[in-house]
C-alpha positions in Angstrom: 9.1 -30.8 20.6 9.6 -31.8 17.0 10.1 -29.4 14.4 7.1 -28.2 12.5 6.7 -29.5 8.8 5.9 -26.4 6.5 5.2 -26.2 3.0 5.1 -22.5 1.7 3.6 -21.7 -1.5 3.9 -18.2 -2.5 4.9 -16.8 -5.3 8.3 -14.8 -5.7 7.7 -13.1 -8.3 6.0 -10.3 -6.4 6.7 -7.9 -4.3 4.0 -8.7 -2.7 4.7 -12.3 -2.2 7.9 -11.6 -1.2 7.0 -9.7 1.9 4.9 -12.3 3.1 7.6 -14.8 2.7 9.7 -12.4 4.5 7.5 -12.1 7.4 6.8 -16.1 7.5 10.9 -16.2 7.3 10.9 -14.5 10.8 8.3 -16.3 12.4 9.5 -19.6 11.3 13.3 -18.8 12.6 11.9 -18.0 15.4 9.6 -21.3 16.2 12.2 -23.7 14.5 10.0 -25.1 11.2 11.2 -27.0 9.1 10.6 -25.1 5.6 9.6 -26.7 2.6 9.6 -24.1 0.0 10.1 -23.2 -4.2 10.5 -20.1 -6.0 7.5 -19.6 -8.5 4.9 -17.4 -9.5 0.9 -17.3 -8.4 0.0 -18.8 -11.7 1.8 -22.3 -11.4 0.4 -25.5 -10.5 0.6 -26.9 -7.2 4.3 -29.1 -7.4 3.5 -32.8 -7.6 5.4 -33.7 -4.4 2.2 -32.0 -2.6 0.3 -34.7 -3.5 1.6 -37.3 -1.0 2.6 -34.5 1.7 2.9 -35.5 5.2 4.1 -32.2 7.1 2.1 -30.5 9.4 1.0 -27.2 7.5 1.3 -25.3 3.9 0.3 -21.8 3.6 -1.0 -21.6 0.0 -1.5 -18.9 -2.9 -1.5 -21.0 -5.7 -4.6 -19.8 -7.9 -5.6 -23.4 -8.3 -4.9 -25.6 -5.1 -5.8 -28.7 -6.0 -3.1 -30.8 -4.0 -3.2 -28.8 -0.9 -7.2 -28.8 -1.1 -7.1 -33.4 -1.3 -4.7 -33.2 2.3 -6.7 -34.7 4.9 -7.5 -31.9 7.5 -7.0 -34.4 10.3 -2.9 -34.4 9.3 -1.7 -31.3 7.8 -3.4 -27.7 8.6 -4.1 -26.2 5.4 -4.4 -21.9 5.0 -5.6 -21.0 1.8 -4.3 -17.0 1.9 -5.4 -16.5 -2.4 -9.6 -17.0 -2.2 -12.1 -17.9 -0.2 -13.8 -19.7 -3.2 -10.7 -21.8 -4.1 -11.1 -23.5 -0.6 -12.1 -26.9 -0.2 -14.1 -28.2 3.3 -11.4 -28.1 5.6 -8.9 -25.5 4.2 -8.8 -22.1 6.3 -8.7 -19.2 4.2 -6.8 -16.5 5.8 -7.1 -12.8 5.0 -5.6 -9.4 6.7 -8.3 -7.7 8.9 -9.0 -4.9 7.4 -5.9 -4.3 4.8 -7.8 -3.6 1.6 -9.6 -0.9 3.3 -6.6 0.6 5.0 -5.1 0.6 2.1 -8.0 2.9 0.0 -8.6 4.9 3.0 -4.4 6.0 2.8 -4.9 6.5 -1.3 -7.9 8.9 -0.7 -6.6 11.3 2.4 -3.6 11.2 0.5 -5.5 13.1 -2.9 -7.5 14.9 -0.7 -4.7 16.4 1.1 -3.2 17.5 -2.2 -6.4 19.0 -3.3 -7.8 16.8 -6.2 -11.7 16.6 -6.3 -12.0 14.5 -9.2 -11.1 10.9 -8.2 -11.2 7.3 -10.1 -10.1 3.9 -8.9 -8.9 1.3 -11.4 -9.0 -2.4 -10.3 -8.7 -6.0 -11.0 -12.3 -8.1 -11.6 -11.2 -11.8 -10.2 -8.3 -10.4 -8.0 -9.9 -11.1 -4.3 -8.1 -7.5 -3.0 -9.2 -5.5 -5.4 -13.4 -5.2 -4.4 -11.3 -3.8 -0.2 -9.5 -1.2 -2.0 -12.5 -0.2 -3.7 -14.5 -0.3 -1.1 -11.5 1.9 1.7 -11.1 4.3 -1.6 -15.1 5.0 -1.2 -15.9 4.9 1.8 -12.8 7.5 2.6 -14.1 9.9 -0.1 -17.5 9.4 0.8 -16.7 10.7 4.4 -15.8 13.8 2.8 -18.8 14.3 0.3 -16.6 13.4 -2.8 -17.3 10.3 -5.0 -15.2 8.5 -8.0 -15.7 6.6 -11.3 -14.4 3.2 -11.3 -13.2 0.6 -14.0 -12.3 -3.1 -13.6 -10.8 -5.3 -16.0 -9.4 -9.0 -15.9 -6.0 -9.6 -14.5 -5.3 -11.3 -17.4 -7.3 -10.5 -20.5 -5.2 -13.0 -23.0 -6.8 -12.7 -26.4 -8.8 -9.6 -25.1 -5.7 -7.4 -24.7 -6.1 -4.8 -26.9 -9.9 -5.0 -26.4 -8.9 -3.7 -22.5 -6.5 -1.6 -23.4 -9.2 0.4 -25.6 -11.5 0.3 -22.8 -8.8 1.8 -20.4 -8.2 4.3 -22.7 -11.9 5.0 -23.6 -12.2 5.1 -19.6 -9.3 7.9 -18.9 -10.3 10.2 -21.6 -14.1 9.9 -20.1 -12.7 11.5 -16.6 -12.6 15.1 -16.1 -9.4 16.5 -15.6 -7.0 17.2 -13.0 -7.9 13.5 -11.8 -6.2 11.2 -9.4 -6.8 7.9 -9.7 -5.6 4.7 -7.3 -5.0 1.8 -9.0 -5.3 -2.0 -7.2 -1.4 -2.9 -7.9 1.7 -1.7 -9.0 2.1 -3.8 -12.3 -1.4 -2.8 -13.3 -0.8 1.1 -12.3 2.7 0.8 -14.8 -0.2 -0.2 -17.8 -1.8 3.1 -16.9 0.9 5.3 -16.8 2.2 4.1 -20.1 -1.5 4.3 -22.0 -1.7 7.6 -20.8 2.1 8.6 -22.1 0.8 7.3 -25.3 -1.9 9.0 -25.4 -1.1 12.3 -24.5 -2.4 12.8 -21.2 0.0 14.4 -18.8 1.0 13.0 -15.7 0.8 14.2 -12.9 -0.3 17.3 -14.6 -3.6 15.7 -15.8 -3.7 12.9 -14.1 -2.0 11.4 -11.0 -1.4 8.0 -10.3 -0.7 6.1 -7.4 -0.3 2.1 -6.6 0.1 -0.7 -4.2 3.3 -2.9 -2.9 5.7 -0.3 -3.4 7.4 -2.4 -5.8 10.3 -0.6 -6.0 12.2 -2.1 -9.6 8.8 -1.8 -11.0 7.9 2.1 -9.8 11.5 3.0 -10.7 11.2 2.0 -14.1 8.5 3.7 -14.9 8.3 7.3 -16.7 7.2 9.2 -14.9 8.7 7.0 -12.1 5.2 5.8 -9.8 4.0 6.9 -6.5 3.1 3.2 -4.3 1.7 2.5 -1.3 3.3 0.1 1.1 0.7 -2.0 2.6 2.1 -3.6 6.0 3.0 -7.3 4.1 5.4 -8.4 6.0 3.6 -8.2 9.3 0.6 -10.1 7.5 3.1 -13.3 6.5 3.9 -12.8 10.2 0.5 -12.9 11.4 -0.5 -15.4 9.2 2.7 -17.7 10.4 1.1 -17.5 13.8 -2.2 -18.5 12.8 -1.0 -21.7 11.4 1.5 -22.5 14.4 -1.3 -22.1 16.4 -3.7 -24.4 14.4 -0.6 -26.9 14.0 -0.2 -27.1 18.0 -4.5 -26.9 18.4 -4.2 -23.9 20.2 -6.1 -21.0 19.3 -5.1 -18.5 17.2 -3.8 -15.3 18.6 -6.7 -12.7 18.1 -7.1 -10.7 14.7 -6.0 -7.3 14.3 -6.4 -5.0 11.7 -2.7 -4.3 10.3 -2.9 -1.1 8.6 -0.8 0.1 5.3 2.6 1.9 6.1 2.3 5.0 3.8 2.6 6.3 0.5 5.8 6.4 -1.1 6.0 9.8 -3.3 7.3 9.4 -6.6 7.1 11.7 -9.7 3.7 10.6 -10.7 1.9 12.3 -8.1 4.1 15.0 -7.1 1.9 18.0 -7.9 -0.9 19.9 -5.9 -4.2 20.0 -7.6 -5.2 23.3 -7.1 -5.5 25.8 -9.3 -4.6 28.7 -6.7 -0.5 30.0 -7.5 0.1 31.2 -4.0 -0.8 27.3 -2.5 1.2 25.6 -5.4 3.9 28.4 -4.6 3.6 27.7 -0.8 3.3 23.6 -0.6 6.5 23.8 -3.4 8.7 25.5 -0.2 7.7 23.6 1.8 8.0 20.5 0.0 11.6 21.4 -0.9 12.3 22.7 3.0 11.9 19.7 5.3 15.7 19.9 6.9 15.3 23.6 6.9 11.2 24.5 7.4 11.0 28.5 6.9 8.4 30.2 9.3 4.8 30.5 7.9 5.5 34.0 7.9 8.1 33.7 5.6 6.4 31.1 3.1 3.7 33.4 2.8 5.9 36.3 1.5 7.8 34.0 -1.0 4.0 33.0 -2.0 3.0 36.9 -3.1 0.4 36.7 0.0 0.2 37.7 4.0 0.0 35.0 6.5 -3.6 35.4 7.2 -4.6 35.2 3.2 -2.7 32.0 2.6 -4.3 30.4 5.7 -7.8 30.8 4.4 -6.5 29.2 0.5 -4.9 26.8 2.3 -8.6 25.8 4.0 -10.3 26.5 0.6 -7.8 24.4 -1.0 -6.4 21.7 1.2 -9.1 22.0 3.9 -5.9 22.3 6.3 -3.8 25.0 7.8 -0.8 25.6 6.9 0.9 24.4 10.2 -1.1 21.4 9.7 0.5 20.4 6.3 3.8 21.2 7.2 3.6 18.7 10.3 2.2 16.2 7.8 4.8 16.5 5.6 7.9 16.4 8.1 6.0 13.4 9.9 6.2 11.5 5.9 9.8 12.5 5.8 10.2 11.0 9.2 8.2 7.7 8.2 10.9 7.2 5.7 14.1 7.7 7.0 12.7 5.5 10.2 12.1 2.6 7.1 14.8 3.7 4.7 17.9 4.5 7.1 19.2 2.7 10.7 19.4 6.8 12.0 18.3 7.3 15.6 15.4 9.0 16.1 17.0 11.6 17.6 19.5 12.3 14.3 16.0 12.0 11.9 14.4 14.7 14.5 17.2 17.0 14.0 17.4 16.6 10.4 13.8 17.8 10.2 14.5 20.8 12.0 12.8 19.7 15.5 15.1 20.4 17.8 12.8 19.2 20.9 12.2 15.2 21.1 9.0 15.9 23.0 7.4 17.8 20.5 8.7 15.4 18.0 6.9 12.2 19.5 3.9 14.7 20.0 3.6 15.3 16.3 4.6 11.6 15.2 2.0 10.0 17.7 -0.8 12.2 16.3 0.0 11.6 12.8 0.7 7.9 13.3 -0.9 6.8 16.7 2.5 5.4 17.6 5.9 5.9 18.8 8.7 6.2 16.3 10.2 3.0 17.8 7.4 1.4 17.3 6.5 2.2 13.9 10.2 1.3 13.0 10.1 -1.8 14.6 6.8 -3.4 13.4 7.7 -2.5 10.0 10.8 -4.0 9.9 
């Protein structure tokens, strides 16, 4: 069989884009296409050669398709993967099951867990993702009786810049403080941070801010540098790769699953508890600090000023957890990371966190994650 004809075009610019490219990279080495593809960003036109293209598929995120949209359905299998709306009759828009929500619901156990109660969510207007994240970052809080405020501006305001930037500002002076607040994107959660450096409202002490993509030049740069989470992008290219092979070869497509974000990736802007109790700052600080070496519960209560039994109930007044409970959720992060971060067995990351036992290991990992450490490794590579 001939090789498949592909046109790609995503942007590079983004770290986004770039881990659906990555995970389109690996499908199509695997099914021997023939890649058509240049480096660009989501704003540019569609490149003239589209125009008269006679392959066999393009996956598209230019904003304005207006080449791949005239391609006669019949020839070449069009997916549209920016907006349903930009679609012409023909064109299949393809979208993650699922993603924008899995990605709020993370953002919002993630605050809960570290005790904030006042929440906000800052997103794009005509970005398609932002209205999922929204919706996950609700619908996650509202599970536990807590709301947030919400603000949406353009992507890209142009003459109206310093308009929205007084309206941002306007907005994060209106919230009531300590307040953590998710924003729709990396590049977008970076304006944030630096209006409220400006501005004087400390972060994370005031505020906490986390983002999406896990950009990792961008969050590094930043002062404070910014907590991200990953969403699982390059299993989406994959998927989406998959969905178009099938389409090319008129079979059909393999059955839509959700994929669900990776985790958050901890950085200085949200590394704080919001609680206003010493002997739970005191407490989650050890144990923050003591994931090769965890100390016994006993012993994290004494260097908190409490007993056992009175830092259990702040911890449930505070965290609504035990403190057994967020010490397994905090080795299990650890573990989540070195499994993306390092090529360690799981056997050397279960003995750098202390667990001596592999059983109770996969135990703890499963229940945290629904998967094996294997697993998780490998569908996020």
């Amino acid at each position: 069989m001939p090789s498949k004809r592909v046109a790609i075009l995503i942007e590079s610019s983004t770290q986004y884009g770039r881990n659906l490219l990555l995970g389109i990279a690996k499908f199509a080495r695997l099914h021997d296409w023939d890649i058509k593809f240049e480096q660009g960003g989501m704003n540019r036109p569609e490149p003239e050669w589209l125009k008269n293209w006679d392959g066999d598929g393009v996956i598209t995120r230019v904003k304005n398709p207006s080449y791949s949209n005239a391609l006669d359905p019949k020839r070449t299998v069009v997916i549209n993967n920016y907006s349903p709306e930009s679609c012409a009759d023909g064109v299949h828009f393809y979208t993650p099951t699922d993603n924008g929500a899995s990605v709020g619901n993370v953002a919002a156990d993630y605050f809960v867990t570290k005790g904030y109660r006042n929440f906000a969510y800052i997103g794009i207007s005509d970005a398609p993702y932002s209205p999922l994240r929204q919706q996950g970052f609700e619908e996650a809080l509202a599970k536990k009786q807590l709301t947030c405020q919400v603000h949406l501006d353009p992507e890209h305001p142009g003459d109206q810049l310093e308009q929205t930037r007084q309206d941002q500002l306007t907005f994060l002076k209106s919230l009531p403080l300590p307040c953590a607040i998710f924003v729709a994107n990396d590049s977008r959660a970076t304006e944030i941070l630096n209006l409220c450096n400006a501005n004087g409202l400390s972060i994370p002490k005031d505020i906490a801010i986390i983002g999406v993509d896990n950009d990792e030049v961008i969050c590094s740069l930043c002062a404070p540098t910014l907590s991200s989470i990953s969403p699982n992008v390059t299993q989406m290219g994959w998927d989406m790769a998959a969905h178009l092979d099938a389409l090319m070869n008129h079979t059909s497509p393999p059955e839509r699953k959700p994929v669900p974000a990776i985790q958050v990736f901890e950085r200085q802007s949200t590394k704080i508890e919001a609680v206003d109790d010493s002997a739970v700052t005191r407490a989650t600080r050890i144990i923050q600090n003591s994931v090769t070496t965890m100390p016994s519960i006993e012993d994290i209560a004494r260097a908190s000023g409490v007993s056992r039994r009175t830092l259990e109930r702040k911890f449930q007044e505070n965290l609504k957890l035990s403190v057994k409970a967020y010490i397994n959720q905090t080795l299990m992060a650890r573990a989540k990371t070195l499994l993306l971060d390092t090529h360690f067995t799981v056997e050397h990351i279960a003995r750098q966190l202390g667990i001596s036992h592999m059983q109770k290991f996969y135990h703890l990992f499963a229940k945290e994650t629904g998967t094996t450490p294997g697993n998780f490794r490998q569908s996020h590579q």
